[in-house]
N, C-alpha and C positions, 0 to 999 in steps of 0.2 A: 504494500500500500504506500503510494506515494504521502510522504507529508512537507511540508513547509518548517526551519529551526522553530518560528513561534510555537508549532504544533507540538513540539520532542516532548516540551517538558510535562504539558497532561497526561501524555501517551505514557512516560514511561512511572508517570502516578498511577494508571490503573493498571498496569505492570508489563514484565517483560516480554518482548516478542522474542521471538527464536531465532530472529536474525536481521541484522542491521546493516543496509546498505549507503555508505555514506559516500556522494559524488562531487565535486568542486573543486575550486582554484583557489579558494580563500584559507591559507593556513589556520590563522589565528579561530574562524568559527567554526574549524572542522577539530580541532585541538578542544574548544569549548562544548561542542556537541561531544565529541569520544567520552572527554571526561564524566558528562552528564549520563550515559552510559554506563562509564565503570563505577561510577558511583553507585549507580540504581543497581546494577548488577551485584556489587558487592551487600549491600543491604540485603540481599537477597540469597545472599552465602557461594555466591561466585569467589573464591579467595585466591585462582589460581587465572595466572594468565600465561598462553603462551603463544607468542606473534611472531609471525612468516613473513618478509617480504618477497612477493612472486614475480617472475619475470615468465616470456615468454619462452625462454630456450634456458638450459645452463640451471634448471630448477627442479629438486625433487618434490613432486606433488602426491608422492605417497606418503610423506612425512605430515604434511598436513591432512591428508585422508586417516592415516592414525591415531592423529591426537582429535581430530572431530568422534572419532569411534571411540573411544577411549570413557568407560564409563567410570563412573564417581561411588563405588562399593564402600570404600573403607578411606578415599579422599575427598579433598574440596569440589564443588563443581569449579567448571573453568571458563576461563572465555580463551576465544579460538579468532584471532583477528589478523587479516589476512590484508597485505597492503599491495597495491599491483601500480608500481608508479608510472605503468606505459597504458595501465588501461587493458592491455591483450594480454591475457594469458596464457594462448596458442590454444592447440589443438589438445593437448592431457589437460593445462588448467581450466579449460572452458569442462569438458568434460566432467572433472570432479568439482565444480563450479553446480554444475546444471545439478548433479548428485547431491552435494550438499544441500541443495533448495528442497529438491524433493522430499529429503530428510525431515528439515526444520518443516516443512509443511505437512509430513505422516505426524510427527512429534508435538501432540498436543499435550500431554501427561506429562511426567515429572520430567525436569527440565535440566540433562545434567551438563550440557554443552550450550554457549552463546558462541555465536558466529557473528564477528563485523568484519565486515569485507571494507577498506575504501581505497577508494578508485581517484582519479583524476574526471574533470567535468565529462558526462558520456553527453556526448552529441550523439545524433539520432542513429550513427551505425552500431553506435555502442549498442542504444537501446531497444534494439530490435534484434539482436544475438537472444539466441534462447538461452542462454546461460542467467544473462542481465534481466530477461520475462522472468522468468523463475523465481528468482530471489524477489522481485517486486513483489510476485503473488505470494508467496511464504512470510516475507516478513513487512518491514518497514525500509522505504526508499528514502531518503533525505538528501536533497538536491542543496547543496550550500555554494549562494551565490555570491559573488564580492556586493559590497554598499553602493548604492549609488549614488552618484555626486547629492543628486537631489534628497536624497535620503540621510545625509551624513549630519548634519546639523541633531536630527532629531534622536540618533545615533548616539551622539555625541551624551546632546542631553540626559539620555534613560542612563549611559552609560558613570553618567556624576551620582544622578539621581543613586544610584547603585552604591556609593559613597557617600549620602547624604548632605551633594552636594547642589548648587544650585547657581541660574547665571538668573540675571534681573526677568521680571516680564516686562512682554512687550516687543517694542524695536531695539532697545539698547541692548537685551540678551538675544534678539535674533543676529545682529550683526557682532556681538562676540561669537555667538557660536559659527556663523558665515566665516569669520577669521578666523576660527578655530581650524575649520573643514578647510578653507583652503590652505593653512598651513602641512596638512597632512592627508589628504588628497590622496588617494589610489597607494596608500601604504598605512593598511589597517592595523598592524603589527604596531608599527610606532605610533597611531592614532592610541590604542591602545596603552602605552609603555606609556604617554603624556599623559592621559588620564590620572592614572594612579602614582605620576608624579605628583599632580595639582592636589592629589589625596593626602600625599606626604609635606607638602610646601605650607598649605593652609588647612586651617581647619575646617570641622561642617560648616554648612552655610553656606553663603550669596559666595559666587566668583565674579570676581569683575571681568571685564576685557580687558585692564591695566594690568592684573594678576595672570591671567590669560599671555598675553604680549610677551612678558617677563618672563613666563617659562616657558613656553611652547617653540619647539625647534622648527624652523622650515624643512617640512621632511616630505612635503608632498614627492608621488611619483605617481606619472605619467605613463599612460600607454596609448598606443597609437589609435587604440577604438574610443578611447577620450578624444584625441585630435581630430579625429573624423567624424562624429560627433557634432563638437562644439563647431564646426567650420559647415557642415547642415543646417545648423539651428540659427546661423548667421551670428552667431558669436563671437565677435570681434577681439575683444579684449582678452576673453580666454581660451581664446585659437592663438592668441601669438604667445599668451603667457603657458601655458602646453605643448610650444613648439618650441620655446625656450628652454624650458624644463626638460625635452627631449633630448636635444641637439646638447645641454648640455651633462647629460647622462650618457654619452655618447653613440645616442639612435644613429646610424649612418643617414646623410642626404637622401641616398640614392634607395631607400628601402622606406624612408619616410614619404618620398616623392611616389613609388611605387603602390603603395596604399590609396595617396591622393587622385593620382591618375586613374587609377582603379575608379574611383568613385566618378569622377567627369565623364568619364566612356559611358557607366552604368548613366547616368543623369542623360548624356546625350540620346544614346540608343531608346531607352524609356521614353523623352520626350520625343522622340520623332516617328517612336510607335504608338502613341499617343495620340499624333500630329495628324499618322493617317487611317483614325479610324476604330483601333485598337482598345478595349476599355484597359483600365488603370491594373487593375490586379494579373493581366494579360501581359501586361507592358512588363510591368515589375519584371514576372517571371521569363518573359523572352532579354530581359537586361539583366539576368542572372541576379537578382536582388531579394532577400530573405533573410530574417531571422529579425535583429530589433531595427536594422535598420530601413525594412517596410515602412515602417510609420514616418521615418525623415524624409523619405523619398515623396509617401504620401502628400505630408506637409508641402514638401517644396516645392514638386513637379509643377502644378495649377499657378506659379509664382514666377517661371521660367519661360522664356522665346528661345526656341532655337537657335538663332541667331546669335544670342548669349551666350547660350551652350555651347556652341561652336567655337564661339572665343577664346573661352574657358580652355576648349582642346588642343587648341593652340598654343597657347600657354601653356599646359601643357608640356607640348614637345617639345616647346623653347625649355626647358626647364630643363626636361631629357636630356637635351642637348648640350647645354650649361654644366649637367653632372658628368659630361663626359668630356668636358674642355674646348667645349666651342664658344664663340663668343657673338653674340646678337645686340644689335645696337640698339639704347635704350634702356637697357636691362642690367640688373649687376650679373657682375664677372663671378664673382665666389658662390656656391650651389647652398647655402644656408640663406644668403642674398635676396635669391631667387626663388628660392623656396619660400621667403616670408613675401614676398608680393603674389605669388600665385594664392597663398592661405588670402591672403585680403583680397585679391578677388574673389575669390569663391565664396567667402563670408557676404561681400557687398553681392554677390548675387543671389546669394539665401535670403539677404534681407529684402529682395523688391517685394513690391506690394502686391496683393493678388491679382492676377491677370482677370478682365471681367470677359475676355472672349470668348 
């Protein structure tokens, strides 16, 4: 059964499932889910653990087929957690995979094995492996996703709240917490590590922004699905301050450029299938377009002229071309240069006003 983190903690009040599928990118909330786990587990006289990490080749999967068999007569029960950092565990681990589900789902009666598997985020090949069905239907799935920008603030908050801590109401502790989030930004881990600095620094109670300012480290980090993103939603200010943040993490030009492009092809082809005739969800999918970024395209298509768009492509391949030591007049010479004037067009053409044609 799939569930949502919010969901874990009820679930595992009205008690143990027989096995825990944990999927995602975000260390710190996959570490917060396990534990909540081993904790519930142990309360429950789980006192043994014993953890596998699997690989697709170079791994014996009888050893882990043993300790799941392995009953609990005269010892602790256990838990049996199973880590697979590639996501594939070939041909034997998908195998004793599928086996084990079946298990945890005969195994309704006394309970002397827990099984958490977790995985890296499954994308839809993952999840349509009979291995990855199976455990869904046997036990509990939990899909851990990173915060989203827009989400971080509130994030933030519950997360003080959890220390008895608090920023102003109103606008003055919204934009403490807005500096808060953009301090740390797409690295949850240290969002995290600052929190329960502030916990040590001051006591309960009101945190100001000045308090805030004073200890919080610039630790944002940037990924390129943020840049593509904010340069859709016509976001000017933080398309260039996420392309900064990039470039100085040392994103290469030429792979950041390659994302971008990506997305102007997709915006042209959409709009010109569009142009003649095509409806919107058609378009999408003959410009290769899916997953969250449907809804930006959505947004922005109805707001674009071909015409635009074609500019746009052009730019483009002046930019291409720039990263490969050409020079075009007009334009900066150095491929970071050039890279920030293609973001700000792209922004300025996120932002036109909706086309009433």
């Amino acid at each position: 059964m799939p569930l949502t983190l919010q969901q874990l903690a009820p679930q595992l009040q009205k008690g143990l499932a027989p096995l825990y599928l944990l999927h995602g990118d975000e260390p710190l909330l996959e570490q917060e889910a396990l534990d909540a786990i081993r904790s519930a587990a142990r309360a429950q006289g789980f006192l043994e653990r014993t953890a596998f990490v699997g690989a697709a080749t170079q791994f014996d999967w009888s050893a882990v087929q043993a300790a799941s068999a392995s009953q609990s007569l005269f010892a602790d029960k256990q838990i049996v957690e199973i880590r697979l950092p590639t996501g594939k565990p070939g041909k034997d681990g998908a195998a004793v995979l599928l086996k084990l589900a079946e298990q945890a789902a005969q195994d309704t009666s006394a309970q002397d094995n827990l099984l958490i598997v977790l995985l890296p985020r499954a994308d839809r090949t993952m999840q349509q492996t009979p291995w990855f069905a199976a455990m869904e239907r046997a036990g509990i799935s939990l899909r851990i996703d990173p915060i989203a920008r827009r989400d971080m603030p509130a994030w933030l908050a519950q997360r003080l709240k959890a220390q008895d801590q608090h920023v102003a109401a109103g606008d003055e502790g919204l934009h403490a917490l807005a500096f808060f989030a953009d301090c740390v930004e797409g690295n949850l881990m240290a969002a995290h590590q600052e929190v329960q600095k502030l916990g040590l620094l001051y006591p309960a109670g009101l945190i100001t922004q000045a308090q805030i300012e004073a200890s919080v480290l610039n630790v944002a980090r940037y990924s390129i699905n943020d840049l593509s993103e904010a340069i859709l939603l016509g976001q000017s200010l933080r398309s260039q301050k996420v392309l900064d943040g990039l470039l100085a993490e040392g994103e290469a030009p030429v792979r950041l450029h390659s994302v971008l492009s990506a997305d102007v092809l997709s915006l042209y082809f959409a709009k010109r299938a569009i142009d003649e005739g095509l409806p919107l969800p058609q378009a999408l999918r003959q410009a290769r377009v899916w997953g969250p970024k449907e809804k930006l395209f959505e947004r922005l298509l109805p707001r674009l002229r071909l015409p635009l768009v074609s500019r746009l492509v052009q730019s483009a391949h002046i930019v291409d071309g720039i990263n490969k030591g050409l020079k075009f007049p007009a334009w900066p010479q150095d491929a970071p240069s050039a890279l920030q004037r293609l973001v700000m067009q792209m922004c300025r053409a996120a932002q036109a006003p909706l086309s009433r044609r």
